[in-house]
N, C-alpha and C positions, 0 to 999 in steps of 0.2 A: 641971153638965150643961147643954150649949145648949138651945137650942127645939130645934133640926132632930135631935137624938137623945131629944126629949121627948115626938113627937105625930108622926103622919101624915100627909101634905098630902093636899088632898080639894079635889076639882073645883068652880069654881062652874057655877054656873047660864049659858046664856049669852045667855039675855035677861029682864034682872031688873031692877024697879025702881031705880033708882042711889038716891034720895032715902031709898027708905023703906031699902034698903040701910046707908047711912051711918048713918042714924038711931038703926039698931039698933047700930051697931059702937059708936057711942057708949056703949052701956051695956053693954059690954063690960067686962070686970075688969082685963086684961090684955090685953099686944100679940096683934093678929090680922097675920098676915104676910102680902101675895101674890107668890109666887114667882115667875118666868116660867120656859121651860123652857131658858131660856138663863141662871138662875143669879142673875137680877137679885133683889133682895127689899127689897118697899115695908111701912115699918111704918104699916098702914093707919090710924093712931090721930094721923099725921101730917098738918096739913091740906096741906102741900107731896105728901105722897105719896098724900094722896086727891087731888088734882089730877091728880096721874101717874095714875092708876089709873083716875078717868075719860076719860083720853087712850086708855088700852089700851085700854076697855072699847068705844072705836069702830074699833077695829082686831078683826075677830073671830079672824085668826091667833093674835093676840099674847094674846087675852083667853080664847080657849078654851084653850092650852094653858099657861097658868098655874093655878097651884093656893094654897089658902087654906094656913095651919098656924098654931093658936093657940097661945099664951104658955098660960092655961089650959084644961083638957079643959071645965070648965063652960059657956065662952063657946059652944063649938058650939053646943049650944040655943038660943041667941040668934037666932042668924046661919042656922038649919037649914034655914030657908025657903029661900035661896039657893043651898043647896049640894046638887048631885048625889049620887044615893042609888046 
C-alpha cells in the first residue's frame, strides 16, 4: 500500500516558523511529504527538498495550496503546531 492510500493530506500553517519547523521534522520516524496541488511531492526529510520547500514557502500561492501527508500517523504530533486544524 503507498502513503497516498495510507493517510490524509492536511494543510499547513501559512505563516510558521521554517526553523523550528524543520527541527521537528527531523525527529520524525518516517517520510513527511508536501504535496502541491499540481501533484508535485517533496520528501521533506530530504535536505535538497527542504530547500525546495523553503522556496514554496515564499510563494504564498504555491505554499498555501500544498498540503502535508505522513509516512507514519504518529509523526502528526510532532509536526501539529504547524498544521491547520
Amino acid at each position: 500500500m503507498s502513503v497516498r492510500e495510507r493517510s490524509e493530506l492536511m494543510k499547513i500553517k501559512k505563516d510558521i516558523d521554517m526553523l523550528e519547523f524543520l527541527k521537528a521534522l527531523k525527529e520524525c520516524s518516517g517520510n513527511v511529504f508536501f504535496e502541491t496541488s499540481e501533484g508535485d511531492c517533496l520528501a521533506l526529510k530530504s535536505t535538497l527538498s527542504q530547500y525546495i520547500f523553503c522556496s514554496i514557502a515564499n510563494e504564498p500561492k504555491l505554499f498555501s495550496n500544498g498540503s502535508l501527508r505522513f509516512d507514519h500517523e504518529a509523526d502528526v504530533s510532532l509536526l501539529l503546531p504547524w498544521i491547520e486544524e
